[in-house]
N, CA, C and O of each residue as an XYZ file, in Angstrom:
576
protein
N      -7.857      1.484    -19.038
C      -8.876      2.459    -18.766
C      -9.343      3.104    -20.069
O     -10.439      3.664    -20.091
N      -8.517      3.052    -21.233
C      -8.752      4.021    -22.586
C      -9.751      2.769    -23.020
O     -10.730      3.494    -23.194
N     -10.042      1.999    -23.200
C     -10.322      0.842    -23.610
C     -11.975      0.678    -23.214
O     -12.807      0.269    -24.023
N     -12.235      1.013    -22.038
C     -13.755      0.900    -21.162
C     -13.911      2.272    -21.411
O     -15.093      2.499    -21.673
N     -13.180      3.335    -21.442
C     -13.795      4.517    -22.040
C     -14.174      5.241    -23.668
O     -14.653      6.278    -24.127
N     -13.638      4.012    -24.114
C     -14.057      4.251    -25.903
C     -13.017      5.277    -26.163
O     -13.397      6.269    -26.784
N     -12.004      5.230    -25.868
C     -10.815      6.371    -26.590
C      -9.625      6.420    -26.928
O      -9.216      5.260    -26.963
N      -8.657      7.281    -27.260
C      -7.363      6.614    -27.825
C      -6.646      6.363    -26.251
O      -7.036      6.848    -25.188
N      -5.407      5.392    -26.495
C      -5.153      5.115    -25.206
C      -3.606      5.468    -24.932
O      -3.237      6.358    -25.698
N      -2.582      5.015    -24.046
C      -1.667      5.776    -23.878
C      -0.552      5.765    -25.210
O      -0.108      6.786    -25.735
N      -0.308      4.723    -25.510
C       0.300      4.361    -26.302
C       0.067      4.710    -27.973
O       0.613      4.163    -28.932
N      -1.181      6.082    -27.965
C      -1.131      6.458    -29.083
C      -1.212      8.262    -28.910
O      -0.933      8.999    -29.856
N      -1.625      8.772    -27.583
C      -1.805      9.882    -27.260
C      -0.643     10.912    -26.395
O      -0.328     10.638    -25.237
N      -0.098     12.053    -27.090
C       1.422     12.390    -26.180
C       2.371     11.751    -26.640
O       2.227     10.991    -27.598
N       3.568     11.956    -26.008
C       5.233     11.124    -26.463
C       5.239      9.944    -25.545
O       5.369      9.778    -24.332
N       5.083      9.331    -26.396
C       5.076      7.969    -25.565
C       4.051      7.844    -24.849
O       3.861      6.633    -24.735
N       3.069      8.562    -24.150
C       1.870      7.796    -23.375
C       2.317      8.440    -22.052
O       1.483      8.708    -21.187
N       3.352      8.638    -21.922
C       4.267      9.108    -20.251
C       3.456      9.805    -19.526
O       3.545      9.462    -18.347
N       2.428     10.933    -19.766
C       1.914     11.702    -19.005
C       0.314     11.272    -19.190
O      -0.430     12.197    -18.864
N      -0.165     10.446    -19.501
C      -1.310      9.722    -19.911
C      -1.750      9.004    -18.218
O      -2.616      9.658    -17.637
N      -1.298      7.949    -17.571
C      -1.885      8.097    -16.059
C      -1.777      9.298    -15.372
O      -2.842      9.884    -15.181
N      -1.110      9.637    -15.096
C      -1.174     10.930    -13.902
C      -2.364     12.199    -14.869
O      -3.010     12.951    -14.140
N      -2.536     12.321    -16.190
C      -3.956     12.710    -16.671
C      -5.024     11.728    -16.114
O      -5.931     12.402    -15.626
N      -5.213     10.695    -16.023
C      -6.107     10.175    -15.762
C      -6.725      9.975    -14.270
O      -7.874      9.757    -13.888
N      -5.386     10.153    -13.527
C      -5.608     10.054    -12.098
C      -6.121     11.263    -11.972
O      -7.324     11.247    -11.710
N      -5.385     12.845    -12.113
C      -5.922     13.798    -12.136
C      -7.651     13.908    -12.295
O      -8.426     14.404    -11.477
N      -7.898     13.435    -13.293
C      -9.453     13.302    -14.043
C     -10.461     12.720    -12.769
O     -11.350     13.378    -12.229
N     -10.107     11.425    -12.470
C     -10.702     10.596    -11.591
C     -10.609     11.411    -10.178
O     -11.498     11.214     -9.349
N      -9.808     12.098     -9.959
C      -9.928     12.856     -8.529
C     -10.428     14.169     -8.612
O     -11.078     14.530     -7.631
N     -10.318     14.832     -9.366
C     -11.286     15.867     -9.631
C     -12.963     16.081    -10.318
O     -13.688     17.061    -10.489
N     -13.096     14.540    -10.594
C     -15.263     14.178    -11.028
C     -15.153     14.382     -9.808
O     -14.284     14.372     -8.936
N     -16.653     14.646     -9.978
C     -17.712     14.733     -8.513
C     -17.665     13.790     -7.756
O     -17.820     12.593     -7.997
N     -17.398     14.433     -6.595
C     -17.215     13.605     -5.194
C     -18.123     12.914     -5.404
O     -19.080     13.188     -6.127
N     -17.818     11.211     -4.364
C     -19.298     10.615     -4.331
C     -18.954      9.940     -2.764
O     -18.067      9.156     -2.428
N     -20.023     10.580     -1.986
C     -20.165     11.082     -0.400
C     -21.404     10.849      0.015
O     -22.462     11.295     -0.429
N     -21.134      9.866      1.205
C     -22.967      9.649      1.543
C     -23.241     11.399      2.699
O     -22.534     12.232      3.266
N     -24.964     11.062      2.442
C     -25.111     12.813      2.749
C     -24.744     13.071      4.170
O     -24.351     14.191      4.497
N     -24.838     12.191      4.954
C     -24.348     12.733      6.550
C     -22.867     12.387      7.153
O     -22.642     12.296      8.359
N     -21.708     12.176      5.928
C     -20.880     12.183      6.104
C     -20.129     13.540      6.975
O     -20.716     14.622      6.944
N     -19.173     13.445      7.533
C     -18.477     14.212      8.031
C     -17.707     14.658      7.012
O     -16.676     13.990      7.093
N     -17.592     15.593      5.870
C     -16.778     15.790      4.690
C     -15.176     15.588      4.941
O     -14.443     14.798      4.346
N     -14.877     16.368      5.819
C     -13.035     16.719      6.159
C     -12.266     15.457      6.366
O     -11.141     15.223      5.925
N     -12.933     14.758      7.015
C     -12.576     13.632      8.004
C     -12.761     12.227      6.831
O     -11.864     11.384      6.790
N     -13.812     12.119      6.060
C     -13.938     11.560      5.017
C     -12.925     11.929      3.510
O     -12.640     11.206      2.555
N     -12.718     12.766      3.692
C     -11.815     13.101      2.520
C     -10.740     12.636      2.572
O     -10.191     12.338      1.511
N     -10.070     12.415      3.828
C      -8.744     12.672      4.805
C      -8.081     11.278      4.908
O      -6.871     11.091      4.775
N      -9.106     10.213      5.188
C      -9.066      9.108      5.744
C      -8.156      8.383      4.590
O      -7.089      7.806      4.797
N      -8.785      8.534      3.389
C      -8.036      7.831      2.014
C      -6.280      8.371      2.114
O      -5.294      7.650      1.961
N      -6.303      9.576      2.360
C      -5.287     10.324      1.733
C      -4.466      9.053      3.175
O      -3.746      8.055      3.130
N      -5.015      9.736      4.095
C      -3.974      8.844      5.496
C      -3.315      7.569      5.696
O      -2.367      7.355      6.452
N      -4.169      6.390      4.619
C      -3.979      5.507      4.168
C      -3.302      5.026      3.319
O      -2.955      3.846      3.362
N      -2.960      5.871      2.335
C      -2.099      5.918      0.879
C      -1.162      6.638      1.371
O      -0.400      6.622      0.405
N      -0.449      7.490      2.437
C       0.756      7.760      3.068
C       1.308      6.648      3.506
O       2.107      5.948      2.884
N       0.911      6.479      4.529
C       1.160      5.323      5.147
C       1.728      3.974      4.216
O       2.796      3.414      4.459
N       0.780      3.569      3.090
C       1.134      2.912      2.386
C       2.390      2.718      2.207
O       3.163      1.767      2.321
N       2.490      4.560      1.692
C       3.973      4.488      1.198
C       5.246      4.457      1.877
O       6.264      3.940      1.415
N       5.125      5.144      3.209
C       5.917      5.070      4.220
C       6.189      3.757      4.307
O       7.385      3.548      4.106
N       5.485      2.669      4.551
C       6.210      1.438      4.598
C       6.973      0.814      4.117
O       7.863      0.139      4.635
N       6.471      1.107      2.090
C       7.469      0.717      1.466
C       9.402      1.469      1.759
O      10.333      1.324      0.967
N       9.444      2.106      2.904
C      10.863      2.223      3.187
C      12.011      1.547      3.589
O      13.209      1.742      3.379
N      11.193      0.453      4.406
C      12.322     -0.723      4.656
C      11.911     -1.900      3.781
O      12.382     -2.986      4.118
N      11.425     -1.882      3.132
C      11.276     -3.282      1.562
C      12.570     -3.309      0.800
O      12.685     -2.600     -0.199
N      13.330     -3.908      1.116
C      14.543     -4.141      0.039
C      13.999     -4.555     -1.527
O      13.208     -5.452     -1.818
N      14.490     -3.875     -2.173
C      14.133     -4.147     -3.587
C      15.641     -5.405     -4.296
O      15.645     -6.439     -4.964
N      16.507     -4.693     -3.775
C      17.772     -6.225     -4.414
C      19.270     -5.445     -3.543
O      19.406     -4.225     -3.443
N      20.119     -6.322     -3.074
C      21.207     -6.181     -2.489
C      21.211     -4.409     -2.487
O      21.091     -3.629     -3.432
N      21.385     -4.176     -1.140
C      21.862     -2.521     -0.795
C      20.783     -1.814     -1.588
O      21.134     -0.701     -1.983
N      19.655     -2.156     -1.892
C      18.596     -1.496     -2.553
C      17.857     -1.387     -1.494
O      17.159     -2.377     -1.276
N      17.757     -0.420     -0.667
C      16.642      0.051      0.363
C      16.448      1.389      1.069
O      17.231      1.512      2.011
N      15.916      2.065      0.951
C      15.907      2.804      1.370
C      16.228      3.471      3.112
O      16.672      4.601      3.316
N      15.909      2.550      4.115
C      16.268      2.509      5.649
C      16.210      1.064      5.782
O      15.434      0.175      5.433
N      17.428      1.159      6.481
C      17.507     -0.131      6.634
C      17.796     -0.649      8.317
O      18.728     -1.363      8.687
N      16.910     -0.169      9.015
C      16.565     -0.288     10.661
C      16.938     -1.429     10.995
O      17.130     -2.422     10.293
N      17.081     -1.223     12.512
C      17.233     -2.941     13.352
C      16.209     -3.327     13.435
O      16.083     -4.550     13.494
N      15.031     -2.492     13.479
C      13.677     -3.240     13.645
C      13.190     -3.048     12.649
O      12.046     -2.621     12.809
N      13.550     -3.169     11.357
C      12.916     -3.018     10.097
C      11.263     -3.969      9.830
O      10.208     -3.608      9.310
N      11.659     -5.180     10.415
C      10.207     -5.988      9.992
C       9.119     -5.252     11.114
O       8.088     -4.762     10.652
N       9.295     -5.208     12.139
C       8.876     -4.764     12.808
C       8.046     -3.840     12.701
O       6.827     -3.894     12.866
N       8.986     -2.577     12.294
C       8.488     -1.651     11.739
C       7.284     -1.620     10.612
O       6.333     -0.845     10.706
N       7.470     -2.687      9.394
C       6.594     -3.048      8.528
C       5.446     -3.406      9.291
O       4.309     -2.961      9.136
N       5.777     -4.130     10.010
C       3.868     -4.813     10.682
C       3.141     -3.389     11.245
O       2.029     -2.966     10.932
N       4.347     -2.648     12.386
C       3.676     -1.300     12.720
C       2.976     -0.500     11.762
O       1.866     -0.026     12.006
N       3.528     -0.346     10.777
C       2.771      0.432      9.938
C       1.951     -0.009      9.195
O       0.882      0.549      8.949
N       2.314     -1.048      8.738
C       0.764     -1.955      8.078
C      -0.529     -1.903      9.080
O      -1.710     -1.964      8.740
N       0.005     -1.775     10.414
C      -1.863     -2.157     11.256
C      -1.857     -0.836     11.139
O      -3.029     -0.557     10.884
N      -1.080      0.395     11.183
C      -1.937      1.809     11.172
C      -2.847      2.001      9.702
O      -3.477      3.049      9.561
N      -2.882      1.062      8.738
C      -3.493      1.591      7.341
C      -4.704      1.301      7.762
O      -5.477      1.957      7.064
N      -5.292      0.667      8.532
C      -6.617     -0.208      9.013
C      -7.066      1.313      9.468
O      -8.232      1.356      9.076
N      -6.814      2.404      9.996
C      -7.487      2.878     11.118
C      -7.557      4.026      9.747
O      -7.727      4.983     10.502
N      -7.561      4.624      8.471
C      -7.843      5.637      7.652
C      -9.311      4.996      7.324
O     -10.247      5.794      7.375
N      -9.726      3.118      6.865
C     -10.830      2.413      6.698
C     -11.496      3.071      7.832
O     -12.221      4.037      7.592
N     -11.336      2.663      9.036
C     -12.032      2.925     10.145
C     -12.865      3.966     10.496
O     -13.958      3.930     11.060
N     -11.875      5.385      9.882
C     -11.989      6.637     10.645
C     -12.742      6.767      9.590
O     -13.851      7.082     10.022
N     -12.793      6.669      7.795
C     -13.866      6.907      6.722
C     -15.362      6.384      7.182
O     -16.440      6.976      7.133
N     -15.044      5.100      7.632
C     -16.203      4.226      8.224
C     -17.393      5.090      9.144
O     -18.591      5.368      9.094
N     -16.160      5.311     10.032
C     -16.864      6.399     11.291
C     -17.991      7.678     11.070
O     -19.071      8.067     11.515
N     -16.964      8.041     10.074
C     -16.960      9.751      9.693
C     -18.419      9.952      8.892
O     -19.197     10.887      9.083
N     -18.619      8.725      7.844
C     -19.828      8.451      7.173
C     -20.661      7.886      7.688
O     -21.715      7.925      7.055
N     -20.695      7.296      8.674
C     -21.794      6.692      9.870
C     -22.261      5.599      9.513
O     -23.353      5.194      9.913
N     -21.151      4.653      8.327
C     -21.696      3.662      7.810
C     -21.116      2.281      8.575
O     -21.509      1.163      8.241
N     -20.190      2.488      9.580
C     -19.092      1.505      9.901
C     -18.197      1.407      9.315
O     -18.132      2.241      8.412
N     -16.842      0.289      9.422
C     -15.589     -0.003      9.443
C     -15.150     -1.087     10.095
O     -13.999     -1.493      9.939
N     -15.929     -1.611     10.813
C     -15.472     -2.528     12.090
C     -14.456     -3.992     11.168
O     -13.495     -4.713     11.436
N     -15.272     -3.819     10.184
C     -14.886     -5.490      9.248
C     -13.045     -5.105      8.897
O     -12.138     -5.938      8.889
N     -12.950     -3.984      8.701
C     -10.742     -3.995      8.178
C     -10.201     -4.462      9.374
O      -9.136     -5.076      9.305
N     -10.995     -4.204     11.001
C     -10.046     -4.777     11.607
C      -9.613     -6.280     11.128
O      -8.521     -6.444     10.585
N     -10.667     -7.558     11.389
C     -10.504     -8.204     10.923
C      -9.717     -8.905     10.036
O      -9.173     -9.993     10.227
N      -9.691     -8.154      8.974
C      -8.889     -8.393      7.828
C      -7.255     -7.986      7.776
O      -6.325     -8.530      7.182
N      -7.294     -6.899      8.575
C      -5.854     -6.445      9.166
C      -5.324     -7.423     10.430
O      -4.308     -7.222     11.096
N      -6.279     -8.538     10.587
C      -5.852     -9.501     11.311
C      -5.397    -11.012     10.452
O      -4.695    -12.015     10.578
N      -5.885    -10.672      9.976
C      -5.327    -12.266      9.080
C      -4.340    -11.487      8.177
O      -3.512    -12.172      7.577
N      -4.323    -10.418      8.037
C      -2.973     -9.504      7.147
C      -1.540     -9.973      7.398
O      -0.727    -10.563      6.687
N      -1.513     -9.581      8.459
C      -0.328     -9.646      9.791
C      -0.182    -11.259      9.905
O       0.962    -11.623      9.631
N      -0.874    -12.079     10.169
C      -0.955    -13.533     10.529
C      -0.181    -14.207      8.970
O       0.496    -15.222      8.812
N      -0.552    -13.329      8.155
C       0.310    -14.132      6.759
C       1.504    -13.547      6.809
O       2.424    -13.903      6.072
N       1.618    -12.525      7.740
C       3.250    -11.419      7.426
C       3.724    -12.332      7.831
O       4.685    -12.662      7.136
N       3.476    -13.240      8.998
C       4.558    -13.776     10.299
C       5.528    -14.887      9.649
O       6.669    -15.129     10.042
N       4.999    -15.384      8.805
C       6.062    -16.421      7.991
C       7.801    -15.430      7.416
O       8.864    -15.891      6.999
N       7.512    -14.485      7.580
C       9.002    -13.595      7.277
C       9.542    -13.709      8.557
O      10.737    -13.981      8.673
N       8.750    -13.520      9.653
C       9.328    -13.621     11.005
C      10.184    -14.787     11.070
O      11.316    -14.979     11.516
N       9.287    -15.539     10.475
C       9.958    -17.211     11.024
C      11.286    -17.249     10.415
O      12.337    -17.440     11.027
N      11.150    -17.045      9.113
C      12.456    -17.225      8.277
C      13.577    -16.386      8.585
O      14.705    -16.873      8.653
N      13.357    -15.137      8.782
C      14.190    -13.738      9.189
C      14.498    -14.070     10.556
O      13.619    -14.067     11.418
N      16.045    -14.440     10.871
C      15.887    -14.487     12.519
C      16.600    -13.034     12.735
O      16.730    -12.850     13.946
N      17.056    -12.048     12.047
C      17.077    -10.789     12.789
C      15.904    -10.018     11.950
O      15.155    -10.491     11.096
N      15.983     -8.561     12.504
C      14.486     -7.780     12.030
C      14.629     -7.065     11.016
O      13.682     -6.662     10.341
N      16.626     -6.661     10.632
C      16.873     -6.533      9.267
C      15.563     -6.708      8.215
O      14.916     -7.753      8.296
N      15.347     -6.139      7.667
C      15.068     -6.789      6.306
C      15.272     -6.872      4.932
O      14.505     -7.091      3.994
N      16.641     -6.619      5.019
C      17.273     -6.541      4.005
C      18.242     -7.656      4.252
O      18.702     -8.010      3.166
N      18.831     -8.484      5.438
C      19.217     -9.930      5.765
C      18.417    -10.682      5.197
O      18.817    -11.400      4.281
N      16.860    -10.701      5.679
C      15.544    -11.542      4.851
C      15.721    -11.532      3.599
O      15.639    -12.682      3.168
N      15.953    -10.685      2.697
C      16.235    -10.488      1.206
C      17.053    -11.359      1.328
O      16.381    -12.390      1.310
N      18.332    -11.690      1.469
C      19.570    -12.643      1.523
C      19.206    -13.679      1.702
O      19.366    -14.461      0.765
N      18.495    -14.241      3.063
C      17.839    -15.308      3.086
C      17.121    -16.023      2.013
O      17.371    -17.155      1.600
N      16.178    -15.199      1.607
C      14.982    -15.695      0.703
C      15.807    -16.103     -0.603
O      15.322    -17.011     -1.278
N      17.186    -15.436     -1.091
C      17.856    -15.592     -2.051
C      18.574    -16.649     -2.015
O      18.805    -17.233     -3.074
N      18.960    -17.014     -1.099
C      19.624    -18.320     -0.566
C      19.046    -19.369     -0.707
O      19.253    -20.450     -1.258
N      17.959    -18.697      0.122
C      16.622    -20.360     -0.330
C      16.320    -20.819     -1.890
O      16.227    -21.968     -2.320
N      16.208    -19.684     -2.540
C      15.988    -19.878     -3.949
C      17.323    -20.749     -4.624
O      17.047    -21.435     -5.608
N      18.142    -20.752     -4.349
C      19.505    -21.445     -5.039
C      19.440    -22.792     -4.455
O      19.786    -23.790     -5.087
N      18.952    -22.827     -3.124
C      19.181    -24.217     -2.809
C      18.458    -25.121     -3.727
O      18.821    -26.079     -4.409
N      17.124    -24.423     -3.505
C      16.144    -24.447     -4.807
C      16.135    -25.071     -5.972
O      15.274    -25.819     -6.435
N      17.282    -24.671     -6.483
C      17.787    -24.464     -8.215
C      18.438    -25.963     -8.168
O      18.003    -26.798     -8.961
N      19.532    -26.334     -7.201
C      20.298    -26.900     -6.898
C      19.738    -28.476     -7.269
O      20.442    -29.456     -7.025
């Protein structure tokens, strides 16, 4: 981003650069809104934020490496698909709110899910932190 803006960049500005994105994110969320005029403001503002929760909420049952997870549910995959189709409906409700549409994320939150299902196949419980094991397994046979 320092680079398309003609300026020094993280790695020369501050200790180390460390506080250099979250300045920049700051920056980028506080320029002037850009809002079509018969938007619903509240509801448009809202929709992003609802979406980028969510986001993150999911990442809770993603195993990152052995006993690295944060919840580790019986219906963990499960759970992932649940919350992945709710990110579709923050698109939707922005869509709505601005009177421009949304209809097209369903869609796309349909072939989303249709590529998840290959974890299904492989994962025969909903663990997903077993799936981690699996997928690691596969990789050695792999090697082998």
């Amino acid at each position: 981003m320092a680079f398309v803006q003609r300026r020094k960049g993280p790695n020369v500005v501050g200790s180390f650069g460390l506080l250099q994105p979250l300045a920049d994110g700051l920056k980028l969320i506080l320029k002037e809104p850009i809002s079509p005029s018969s938007a619903n403001f509240s509801l448009f503002r809202m929709a992003p934020v609802a979406t980028f929760m969510l986001s993150l909420v999911a990442w809770a049952v993603v195993p990152f490496d052995y006993g690295m997870v944060l919840s580790d549910p019986n219906i963990g995959l499960l759970y992932l698909f649940a919350i992945s189709s709710l990110g579709v409906y923050g698109i939707i409700i922005a869509g709505w709110s601005s009177k421009t549409g949304g209809g097209r994320s369903v869609a796309y939150d349909i072939r989303t899910n249709w590529s998840k299902m290959g974890l299904g196949l492989i994962n025969p419980s909903f663990h997903s932190s077993r799936g981690r094991s699996l997928f690691r397994a596969g990789i050695e046979k792999w090697k082998s």
